[in-house]
Jmol script that loads the backbone (N, CA, C; Angstrom):
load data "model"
ATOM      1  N   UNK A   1      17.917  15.318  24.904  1.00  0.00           N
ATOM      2  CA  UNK A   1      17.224  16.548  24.579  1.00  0.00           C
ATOM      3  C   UNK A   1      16.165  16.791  25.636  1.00  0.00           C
ATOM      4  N   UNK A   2      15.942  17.895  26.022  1.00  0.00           N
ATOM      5  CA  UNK A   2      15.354  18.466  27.309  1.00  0.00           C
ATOM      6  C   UNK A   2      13.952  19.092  26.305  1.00  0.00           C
ATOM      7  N   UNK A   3      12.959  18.646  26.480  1.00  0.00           N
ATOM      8  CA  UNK A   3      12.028  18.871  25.856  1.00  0.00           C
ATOM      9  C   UNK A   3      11.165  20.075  26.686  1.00  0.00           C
ATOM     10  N   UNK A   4      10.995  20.288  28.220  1.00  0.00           N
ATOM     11  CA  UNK A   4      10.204  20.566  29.101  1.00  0.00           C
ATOM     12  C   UNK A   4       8.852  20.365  29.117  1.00  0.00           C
ATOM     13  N   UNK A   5       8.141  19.266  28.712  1.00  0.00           N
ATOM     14  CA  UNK A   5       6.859  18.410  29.352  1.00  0.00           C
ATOM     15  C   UNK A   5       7.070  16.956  29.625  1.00  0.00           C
ATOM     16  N   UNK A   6       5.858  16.772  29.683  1.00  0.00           N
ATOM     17  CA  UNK A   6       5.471  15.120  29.345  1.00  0.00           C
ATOM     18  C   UNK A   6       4.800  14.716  28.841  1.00  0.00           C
ATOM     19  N   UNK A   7       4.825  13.493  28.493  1.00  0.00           N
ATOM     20  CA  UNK A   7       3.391  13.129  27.820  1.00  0.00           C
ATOM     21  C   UNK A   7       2.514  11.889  28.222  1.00  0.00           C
ATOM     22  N   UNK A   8       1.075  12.633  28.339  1.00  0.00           N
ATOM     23  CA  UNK A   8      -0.014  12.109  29.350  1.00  0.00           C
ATOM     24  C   UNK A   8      -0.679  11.560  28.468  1.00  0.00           C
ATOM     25  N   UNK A   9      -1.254   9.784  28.513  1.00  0.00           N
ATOM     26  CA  UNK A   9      -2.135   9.558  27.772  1.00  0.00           C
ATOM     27  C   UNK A   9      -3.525  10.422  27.981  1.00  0.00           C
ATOM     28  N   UNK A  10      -4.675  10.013  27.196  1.00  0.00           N
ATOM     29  CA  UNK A  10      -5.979  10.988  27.055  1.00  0.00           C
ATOM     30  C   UNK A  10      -6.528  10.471  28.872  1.00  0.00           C
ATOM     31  N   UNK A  11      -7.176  11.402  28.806  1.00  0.00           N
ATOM     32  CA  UNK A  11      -7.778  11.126  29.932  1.00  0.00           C
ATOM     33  C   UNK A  11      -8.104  12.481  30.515  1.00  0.00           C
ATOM     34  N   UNK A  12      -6.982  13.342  30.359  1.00  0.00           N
ATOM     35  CA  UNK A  12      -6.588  14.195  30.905  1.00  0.00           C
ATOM     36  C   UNK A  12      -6.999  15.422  29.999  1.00  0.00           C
ATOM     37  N   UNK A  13      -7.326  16.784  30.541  1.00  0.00           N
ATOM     38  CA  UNK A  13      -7.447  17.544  29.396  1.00  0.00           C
ATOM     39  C   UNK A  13      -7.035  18.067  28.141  1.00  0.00           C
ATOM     40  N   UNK A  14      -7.149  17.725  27.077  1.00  0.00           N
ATOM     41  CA  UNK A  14      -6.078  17.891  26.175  1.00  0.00           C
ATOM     42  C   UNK A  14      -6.907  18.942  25.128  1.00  0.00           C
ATOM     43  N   UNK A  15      -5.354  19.772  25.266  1.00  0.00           N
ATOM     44  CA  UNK A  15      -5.686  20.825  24.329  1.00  0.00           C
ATOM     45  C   UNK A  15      -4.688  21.000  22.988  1.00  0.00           C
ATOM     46  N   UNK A  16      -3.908  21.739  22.551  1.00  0.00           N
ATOM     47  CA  UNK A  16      -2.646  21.676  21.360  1.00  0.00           C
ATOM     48  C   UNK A  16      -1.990  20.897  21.890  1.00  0.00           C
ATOM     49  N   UNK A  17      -1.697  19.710  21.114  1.00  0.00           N
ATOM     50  CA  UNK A  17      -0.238  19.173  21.744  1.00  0.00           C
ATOM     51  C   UNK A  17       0.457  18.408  20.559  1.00  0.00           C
ATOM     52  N   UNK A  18       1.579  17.749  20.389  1.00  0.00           N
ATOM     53  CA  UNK A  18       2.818  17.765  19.881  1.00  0.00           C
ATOM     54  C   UNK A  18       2.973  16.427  19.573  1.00  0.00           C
ATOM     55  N   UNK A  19       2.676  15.596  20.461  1.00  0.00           N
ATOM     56  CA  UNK A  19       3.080  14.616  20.847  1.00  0.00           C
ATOM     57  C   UNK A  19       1.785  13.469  20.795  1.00  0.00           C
ATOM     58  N   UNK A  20       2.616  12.462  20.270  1.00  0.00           N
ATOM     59  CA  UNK A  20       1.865  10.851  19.721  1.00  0.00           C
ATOM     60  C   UNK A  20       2.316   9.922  20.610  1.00  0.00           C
ATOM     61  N   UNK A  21       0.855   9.089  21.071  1.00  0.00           N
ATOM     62  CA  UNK A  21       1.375   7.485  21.446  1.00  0.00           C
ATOM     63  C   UNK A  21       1.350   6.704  20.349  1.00  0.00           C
ATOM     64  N   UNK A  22       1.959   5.993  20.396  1.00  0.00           N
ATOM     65  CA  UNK A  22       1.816   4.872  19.345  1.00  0.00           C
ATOM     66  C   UNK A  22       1.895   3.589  19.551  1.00  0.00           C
ATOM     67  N   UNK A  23       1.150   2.496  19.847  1.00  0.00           N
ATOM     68  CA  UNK A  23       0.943   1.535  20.703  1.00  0.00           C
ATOM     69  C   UNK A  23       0.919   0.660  19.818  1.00  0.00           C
ATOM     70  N   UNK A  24       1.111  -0.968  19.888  1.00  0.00           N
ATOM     71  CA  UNK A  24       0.834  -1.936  19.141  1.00  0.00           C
ATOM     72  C   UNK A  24       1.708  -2.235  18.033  1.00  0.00           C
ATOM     73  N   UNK A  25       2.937  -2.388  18.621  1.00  0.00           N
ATOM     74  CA  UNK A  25       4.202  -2.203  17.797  1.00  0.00           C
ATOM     75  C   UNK A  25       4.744  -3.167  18.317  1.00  0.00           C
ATOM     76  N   UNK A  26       5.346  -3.599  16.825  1.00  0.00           N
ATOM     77  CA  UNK A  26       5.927  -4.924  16.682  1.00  0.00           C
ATOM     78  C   UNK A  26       7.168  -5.224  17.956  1.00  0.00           C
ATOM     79  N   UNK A  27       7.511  -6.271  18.526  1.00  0.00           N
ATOM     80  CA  UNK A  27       8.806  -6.438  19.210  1.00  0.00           C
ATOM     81  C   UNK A  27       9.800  -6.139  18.364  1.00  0.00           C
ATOM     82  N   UNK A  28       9.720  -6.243  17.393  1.00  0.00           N
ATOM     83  CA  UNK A  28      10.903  -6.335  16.113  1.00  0.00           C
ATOM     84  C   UNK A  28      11.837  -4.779  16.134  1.00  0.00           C
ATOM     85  N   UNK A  29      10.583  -3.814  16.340  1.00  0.00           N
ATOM     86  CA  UNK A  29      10.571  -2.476  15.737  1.00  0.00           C
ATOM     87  C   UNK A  29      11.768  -2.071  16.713  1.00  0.00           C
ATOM     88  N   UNK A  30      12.311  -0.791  15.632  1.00  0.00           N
ATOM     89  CA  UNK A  30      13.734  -0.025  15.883  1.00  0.00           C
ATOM     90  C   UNK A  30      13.381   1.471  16.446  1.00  0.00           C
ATOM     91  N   UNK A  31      13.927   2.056  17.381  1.00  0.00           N
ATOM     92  CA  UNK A  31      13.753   3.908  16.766  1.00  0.00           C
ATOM     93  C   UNK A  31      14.369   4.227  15.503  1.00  0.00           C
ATOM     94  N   UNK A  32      14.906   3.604  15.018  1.00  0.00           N
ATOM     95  CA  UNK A  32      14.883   4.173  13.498  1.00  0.00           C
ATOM     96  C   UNK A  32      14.190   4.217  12.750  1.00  0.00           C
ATOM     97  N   UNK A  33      13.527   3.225  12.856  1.00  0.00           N
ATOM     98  CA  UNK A  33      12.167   2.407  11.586  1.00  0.00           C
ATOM     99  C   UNK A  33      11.269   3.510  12.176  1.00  0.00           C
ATOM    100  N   UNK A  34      11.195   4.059  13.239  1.00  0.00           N
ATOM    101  CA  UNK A  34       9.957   4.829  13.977  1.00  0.00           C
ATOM    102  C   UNK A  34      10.039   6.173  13.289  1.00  0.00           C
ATOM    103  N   UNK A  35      11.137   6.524  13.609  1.00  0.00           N
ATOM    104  CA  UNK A  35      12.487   7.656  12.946  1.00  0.00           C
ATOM    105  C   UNK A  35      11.600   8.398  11.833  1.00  0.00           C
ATOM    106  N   UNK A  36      12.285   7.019  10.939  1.00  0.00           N
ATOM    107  CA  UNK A  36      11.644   6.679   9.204  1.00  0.00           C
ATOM    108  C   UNK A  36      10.172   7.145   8.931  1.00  0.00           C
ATOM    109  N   UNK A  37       9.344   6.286   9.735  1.00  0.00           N
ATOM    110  CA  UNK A  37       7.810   6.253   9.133  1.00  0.00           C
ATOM    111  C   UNK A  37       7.446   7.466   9.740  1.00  0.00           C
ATOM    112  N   UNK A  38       7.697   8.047  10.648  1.00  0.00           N
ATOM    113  CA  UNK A  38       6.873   9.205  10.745  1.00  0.00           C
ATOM    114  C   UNK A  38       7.959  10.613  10.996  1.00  0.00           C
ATOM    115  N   UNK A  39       8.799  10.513  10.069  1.00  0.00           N
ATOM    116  CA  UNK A  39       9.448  11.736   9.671  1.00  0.00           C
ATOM    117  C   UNK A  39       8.873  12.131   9.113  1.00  0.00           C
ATOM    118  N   UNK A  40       8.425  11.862   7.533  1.00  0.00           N
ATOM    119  CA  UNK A  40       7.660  11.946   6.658  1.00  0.00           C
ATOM    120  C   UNK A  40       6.358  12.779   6.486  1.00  0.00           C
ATOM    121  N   UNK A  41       6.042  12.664   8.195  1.00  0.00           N
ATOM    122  CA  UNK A  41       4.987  13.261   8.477  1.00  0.00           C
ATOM    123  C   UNK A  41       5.039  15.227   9.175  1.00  0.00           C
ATOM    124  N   UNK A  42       6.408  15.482   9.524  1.00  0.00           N
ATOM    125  CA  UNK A  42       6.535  16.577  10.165  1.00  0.00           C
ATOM    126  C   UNK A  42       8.087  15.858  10.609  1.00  0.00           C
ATOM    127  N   UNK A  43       8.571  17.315  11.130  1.00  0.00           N
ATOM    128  CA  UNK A  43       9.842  17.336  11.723  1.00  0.00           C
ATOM    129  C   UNK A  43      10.031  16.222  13.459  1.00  0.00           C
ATOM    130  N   UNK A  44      10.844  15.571  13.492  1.00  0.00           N
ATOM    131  CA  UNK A  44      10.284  15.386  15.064  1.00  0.00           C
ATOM    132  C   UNK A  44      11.244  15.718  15.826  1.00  0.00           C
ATOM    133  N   UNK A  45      11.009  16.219  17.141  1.00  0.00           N
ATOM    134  CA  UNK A  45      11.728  17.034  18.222  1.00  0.00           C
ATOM    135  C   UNK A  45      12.714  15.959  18.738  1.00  0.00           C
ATOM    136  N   UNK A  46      11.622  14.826  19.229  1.00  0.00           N
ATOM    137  CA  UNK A  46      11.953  13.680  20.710  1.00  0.00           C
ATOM    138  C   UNK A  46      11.059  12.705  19.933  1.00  0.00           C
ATOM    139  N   UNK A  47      11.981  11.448  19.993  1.00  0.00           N
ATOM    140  CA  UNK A  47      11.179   9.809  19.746  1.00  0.00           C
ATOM    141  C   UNK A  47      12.195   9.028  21.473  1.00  0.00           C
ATOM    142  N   UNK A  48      10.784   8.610  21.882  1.00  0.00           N
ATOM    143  CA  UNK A  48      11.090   7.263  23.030  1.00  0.00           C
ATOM    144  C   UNK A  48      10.204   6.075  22.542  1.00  0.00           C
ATOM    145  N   UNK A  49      11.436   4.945  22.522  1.00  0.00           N
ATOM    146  CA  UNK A  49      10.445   3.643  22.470  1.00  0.00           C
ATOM    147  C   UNK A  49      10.620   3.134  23.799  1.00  0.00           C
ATOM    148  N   UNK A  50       9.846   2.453  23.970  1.00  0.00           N
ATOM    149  CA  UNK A  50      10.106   1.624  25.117  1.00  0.00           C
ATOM    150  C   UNK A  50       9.101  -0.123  25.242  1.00  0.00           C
ATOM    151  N   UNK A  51       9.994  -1.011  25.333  1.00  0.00           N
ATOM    152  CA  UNK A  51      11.373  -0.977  25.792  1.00  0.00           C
ATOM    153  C   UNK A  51      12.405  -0.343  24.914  1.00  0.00           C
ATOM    154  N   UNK A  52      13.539   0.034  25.392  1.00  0.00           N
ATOM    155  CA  UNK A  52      14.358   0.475  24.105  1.00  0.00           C
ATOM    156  C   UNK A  52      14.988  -0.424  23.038  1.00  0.00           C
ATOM    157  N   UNK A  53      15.934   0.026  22.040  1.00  0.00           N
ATOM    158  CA  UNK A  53      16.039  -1.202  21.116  1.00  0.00           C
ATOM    159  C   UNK A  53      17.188  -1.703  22.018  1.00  0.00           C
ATOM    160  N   UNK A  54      17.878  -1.270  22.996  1.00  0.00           N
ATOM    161  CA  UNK A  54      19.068  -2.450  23.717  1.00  0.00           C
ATOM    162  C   UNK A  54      18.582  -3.149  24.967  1.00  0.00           C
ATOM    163  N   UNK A  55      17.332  -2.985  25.158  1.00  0.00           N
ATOM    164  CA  UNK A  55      16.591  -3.750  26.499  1.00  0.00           C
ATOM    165  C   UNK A  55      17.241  -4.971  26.450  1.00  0.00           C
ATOM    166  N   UNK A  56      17.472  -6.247  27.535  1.00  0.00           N
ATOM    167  CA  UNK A  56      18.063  -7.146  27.601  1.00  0.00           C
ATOM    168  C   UNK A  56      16.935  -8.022  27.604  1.00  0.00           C
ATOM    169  N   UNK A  57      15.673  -8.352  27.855  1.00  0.00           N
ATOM    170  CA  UNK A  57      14.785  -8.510  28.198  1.00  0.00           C
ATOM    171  C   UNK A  57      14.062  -8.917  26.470  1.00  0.00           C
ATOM    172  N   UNK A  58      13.506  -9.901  26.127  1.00  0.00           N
ATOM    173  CA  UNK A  58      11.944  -9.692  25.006  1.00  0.00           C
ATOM    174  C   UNK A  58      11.145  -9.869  25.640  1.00  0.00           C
ATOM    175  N   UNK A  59      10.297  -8.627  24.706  1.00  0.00           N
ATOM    176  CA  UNK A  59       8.732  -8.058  25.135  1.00  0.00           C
ATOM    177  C   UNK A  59       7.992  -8.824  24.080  1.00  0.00           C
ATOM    178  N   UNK A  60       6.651  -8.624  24.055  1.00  0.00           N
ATOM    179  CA  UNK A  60       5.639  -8.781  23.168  1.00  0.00           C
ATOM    180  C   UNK A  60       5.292  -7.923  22.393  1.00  0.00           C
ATOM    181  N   UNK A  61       5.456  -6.313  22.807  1.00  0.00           N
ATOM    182  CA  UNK A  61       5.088  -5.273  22.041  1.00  0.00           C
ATOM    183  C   UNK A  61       5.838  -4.443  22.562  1.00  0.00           C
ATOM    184  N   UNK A  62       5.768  -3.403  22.125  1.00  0.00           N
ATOM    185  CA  UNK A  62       6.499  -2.287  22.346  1.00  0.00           C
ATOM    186  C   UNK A  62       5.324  -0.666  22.259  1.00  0.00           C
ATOM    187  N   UNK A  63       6.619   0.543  22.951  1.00  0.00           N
ATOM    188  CA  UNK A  63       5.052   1.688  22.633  1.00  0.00           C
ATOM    189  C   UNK A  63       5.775   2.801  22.358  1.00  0.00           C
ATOM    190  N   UNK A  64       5.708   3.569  21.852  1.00  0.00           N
ATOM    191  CA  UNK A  64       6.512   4.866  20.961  1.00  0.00           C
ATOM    192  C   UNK A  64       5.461   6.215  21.572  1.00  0.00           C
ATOM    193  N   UNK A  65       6.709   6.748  21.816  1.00  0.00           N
ATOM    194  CA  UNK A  65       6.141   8.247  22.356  1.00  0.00           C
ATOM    195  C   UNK A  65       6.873   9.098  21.135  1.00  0.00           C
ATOM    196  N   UNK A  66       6.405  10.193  20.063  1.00  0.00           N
ATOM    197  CA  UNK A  66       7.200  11.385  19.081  1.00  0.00           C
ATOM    198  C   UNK A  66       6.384  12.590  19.155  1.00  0.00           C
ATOM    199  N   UNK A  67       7.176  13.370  19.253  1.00  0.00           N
ATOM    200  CA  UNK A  67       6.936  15.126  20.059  1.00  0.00           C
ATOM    201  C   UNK A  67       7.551  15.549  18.781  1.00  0.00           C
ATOM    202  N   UNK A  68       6.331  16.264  18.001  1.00  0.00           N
ATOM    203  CA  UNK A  68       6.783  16.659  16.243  1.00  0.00           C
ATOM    204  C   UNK A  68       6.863  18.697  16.932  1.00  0.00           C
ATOM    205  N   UNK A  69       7.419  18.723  16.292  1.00  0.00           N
ATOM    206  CA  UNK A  69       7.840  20.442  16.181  1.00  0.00           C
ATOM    207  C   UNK A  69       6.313  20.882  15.894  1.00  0.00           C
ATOM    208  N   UNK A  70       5.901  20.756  15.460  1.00  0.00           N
ATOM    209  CA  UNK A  70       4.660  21.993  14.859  1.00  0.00           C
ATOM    210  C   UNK A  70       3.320  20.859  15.127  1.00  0.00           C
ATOM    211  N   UNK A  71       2.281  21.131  15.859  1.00  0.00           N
ATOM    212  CA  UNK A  71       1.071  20.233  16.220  1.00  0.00           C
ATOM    213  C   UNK A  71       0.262  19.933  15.777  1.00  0.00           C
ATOM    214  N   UNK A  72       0.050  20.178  14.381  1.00  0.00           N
ATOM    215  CA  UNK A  72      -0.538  19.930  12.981  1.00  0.00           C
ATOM    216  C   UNK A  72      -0.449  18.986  12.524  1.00  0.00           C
ATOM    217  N   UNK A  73       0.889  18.076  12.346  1.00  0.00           N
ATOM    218  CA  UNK A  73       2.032  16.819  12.455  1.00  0.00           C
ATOM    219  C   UNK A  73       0.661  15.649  13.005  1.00  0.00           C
ATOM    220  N   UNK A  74       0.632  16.041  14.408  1.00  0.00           N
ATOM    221  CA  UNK A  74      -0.501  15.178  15.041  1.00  0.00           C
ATOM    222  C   UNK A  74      -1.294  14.518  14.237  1.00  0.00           C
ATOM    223  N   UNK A  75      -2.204  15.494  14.004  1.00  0.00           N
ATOM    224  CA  UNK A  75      -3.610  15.221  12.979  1.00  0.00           C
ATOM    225  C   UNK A  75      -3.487  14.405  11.832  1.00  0.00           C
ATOM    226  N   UNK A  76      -2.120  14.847  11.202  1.00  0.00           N
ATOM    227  CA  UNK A  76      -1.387  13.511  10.136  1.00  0.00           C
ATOM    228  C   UNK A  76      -1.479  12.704  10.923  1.00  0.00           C
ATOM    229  N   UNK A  77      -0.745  12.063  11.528  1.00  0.00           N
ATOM    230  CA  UNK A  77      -0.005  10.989  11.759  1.00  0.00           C
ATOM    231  C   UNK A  77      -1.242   9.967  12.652  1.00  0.00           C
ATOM    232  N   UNK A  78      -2.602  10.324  12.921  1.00  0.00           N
ATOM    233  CA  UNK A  78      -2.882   9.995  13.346  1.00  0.00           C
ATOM    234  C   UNK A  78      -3.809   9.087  12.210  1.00  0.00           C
ATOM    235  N   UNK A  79      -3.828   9.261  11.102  1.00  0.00           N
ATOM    236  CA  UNK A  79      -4.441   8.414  10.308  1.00  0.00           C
ATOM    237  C   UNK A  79      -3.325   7.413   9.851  1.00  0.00           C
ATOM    238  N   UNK A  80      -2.061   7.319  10.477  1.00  0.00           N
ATOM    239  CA  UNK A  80      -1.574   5.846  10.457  1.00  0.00           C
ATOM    240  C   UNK A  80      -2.256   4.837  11.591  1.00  0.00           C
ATOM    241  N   UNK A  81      -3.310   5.089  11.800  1.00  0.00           N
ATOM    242  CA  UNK A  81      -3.775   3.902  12.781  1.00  0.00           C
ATOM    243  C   UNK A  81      -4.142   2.717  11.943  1.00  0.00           C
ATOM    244  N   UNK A  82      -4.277   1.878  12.498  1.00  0.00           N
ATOM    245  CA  UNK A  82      -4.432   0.875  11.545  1.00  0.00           C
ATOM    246  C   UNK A  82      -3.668   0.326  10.281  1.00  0.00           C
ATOM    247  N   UNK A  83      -2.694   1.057  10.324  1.00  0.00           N
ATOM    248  CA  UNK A  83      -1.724   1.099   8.681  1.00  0.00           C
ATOM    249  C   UNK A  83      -0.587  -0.251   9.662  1.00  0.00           C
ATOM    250  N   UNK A  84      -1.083  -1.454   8.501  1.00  0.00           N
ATOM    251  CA  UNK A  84       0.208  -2.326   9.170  1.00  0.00           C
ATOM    252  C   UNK A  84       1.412  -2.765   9.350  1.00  0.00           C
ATOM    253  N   UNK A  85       2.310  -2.068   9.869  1.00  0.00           N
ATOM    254  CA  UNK A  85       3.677  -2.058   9.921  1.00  0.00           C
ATOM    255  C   UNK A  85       4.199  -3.020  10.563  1.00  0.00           C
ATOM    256  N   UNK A  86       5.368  -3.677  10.126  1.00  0.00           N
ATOM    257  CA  UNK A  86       5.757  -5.031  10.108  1.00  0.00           C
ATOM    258  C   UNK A  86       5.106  -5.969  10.342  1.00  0.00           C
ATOM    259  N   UNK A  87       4.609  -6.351  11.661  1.00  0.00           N
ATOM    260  CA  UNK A  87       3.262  -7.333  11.549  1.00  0.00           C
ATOM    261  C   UNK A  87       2.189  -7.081  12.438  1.00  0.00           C
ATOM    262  N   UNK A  88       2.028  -5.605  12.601  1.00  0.00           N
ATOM    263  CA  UNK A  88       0.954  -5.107  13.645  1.00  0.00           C
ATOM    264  C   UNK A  88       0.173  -4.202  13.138  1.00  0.00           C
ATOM    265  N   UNK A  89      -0.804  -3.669  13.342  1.00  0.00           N
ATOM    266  CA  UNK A  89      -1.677  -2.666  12.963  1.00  0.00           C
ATOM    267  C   UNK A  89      -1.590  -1.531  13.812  1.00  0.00           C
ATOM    268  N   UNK A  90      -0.792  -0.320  13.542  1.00  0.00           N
ATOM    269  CA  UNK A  90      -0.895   0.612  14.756  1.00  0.00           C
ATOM    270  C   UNK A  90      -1.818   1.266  15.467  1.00  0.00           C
ATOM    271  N   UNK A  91      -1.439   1.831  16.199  1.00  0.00           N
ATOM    272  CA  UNK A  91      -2.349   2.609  16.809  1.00  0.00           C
ATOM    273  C   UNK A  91      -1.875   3.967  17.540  1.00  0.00           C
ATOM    274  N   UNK A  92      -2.891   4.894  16.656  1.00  0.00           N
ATOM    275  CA  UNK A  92      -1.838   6.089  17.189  1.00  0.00           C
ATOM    276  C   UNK A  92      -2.999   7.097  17.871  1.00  0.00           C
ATOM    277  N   UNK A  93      -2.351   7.626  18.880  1.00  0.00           N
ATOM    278  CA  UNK A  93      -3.087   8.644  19.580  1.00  0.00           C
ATOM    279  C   UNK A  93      -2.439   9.660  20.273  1.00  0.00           C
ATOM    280  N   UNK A  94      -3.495  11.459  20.003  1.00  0.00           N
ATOM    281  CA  UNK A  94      -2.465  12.208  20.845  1.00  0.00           C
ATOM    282  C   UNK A  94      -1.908  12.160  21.986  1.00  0.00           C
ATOM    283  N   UNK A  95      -1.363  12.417  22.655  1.00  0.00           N
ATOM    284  CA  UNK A  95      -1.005  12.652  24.203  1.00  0.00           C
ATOM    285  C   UNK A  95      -0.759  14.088  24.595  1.00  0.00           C
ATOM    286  N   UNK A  96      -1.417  14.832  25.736  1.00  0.00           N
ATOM    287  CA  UNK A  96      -1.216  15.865  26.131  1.00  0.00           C
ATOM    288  C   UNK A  96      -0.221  15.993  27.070  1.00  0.00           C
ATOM    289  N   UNK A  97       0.103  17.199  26.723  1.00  0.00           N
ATOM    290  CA  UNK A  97       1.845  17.605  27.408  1.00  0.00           C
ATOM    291  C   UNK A  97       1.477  18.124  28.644  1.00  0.00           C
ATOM    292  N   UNK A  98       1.975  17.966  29.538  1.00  0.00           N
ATOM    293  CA  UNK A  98       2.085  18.994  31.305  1.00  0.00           C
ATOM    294  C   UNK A  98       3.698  19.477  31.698  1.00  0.00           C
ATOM    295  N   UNK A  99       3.877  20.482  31.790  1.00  0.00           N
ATOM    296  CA  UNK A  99       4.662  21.065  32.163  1.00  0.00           C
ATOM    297  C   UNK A  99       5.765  20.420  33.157  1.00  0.00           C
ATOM    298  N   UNK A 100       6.921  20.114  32.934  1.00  0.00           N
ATOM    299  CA  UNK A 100       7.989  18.960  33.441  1.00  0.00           C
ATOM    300  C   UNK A 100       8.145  19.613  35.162  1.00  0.00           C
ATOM    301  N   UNK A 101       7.960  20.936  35.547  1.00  0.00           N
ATOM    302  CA  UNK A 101       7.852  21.575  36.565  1.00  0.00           C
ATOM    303  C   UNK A 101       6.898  20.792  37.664  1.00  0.00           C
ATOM    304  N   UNK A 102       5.749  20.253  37.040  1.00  0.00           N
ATOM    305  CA  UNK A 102       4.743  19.527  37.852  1.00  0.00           C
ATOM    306  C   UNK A 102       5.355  18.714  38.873  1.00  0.00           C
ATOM    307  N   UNK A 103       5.244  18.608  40.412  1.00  0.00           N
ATOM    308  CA  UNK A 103       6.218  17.783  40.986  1.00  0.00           C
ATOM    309  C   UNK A 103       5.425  16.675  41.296  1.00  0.00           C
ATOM    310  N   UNK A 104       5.128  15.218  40.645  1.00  0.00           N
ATOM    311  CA  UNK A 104       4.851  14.271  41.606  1.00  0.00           C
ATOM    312  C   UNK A 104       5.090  13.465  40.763  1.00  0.00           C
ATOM    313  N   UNK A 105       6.238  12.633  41.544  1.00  0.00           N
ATOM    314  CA  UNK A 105       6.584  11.156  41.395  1.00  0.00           C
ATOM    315  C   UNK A 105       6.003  10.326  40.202  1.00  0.00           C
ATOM    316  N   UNK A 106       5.021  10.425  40.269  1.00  0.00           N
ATOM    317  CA  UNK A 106       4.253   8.955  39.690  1.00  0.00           C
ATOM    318  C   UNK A 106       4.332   9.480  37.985  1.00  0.00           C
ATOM    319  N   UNK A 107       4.070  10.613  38.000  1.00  0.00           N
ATOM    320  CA  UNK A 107       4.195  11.723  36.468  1.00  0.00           C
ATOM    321  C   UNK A 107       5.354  11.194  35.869  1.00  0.00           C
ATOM    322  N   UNK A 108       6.479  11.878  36.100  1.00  0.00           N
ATOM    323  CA  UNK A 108       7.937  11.821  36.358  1.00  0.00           C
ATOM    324  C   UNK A 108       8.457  10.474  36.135  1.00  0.00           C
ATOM    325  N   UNK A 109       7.877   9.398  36.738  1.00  0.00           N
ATOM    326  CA  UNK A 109       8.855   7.772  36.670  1.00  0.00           C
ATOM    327  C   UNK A 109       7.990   7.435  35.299  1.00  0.00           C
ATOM    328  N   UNK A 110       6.281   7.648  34.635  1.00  0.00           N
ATOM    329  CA  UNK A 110       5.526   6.904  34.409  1.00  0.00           C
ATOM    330  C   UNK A 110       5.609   6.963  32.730  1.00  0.00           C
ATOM    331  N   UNK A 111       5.677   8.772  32.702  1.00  0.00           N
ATOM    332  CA  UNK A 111       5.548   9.120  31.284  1.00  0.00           C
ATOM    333  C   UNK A 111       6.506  10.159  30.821  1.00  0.00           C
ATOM    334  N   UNK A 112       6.637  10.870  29.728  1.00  0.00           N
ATOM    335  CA  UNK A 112       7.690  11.504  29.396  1.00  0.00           C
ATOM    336  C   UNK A 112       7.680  12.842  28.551  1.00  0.00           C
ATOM    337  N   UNK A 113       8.480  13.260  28.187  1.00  0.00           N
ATOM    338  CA  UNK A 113       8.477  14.608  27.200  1.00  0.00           C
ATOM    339  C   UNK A 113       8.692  15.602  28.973  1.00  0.00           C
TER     340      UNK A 113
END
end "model"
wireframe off; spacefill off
backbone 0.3
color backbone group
């Protein structure tokens, strides 16, 4: 699915946006289980985990990017911080979108939407 942005952790100016980090996630965790817990919360467009669930590789953690249809969604979902899912305490924060048009490299390889 062709979303046309990305998504920039904070740092950056952020104004309406769509889209959640979600950091501090179990190795265990699925995009489904991700799917699951924060459907509930709003429709979602785009879910990326990464690593993905077929990485060949174990990680220690994992980090979830979800781009909800309507940006309201956000403001929910952001009081799952701390809510402990499987054996981690999340952590969720917005991320602001930039236009996928933007041309430089480092954007493009680093982050997504």
């Amino acid at each position: 699915m062709n979303s046309g942005g990305i998504g920039v952790p904070l740092g950056f100016p952020l104004g309406p946006t769509s889209v959640i980090q979600v950091t501090n996630l179990s190795s265990a965790v699925t995009s489904e289980q991700m799917r699951t817990l924060f459907g509930f919360l709003g429709d979602i467009e785009e879910l990326r985990l990464y690593p993905p669930d077929n990485a060949p590789l174990a990680f220690s953690s994992k980090v979830c990017y979800i781009k909800f249809r309507e940006a309201s969604s956000v403001g929910v979902a952001q009081h799952l911080t701390n809510t402990v899912f499987i054996d981690r305490a999340l952590i969720v924060v917005p991320c602001a979108e930039v236009d996928s048009n933007y041309d430089n490299s480092v954007f493009h390889s680093n982050y997504i939407f």
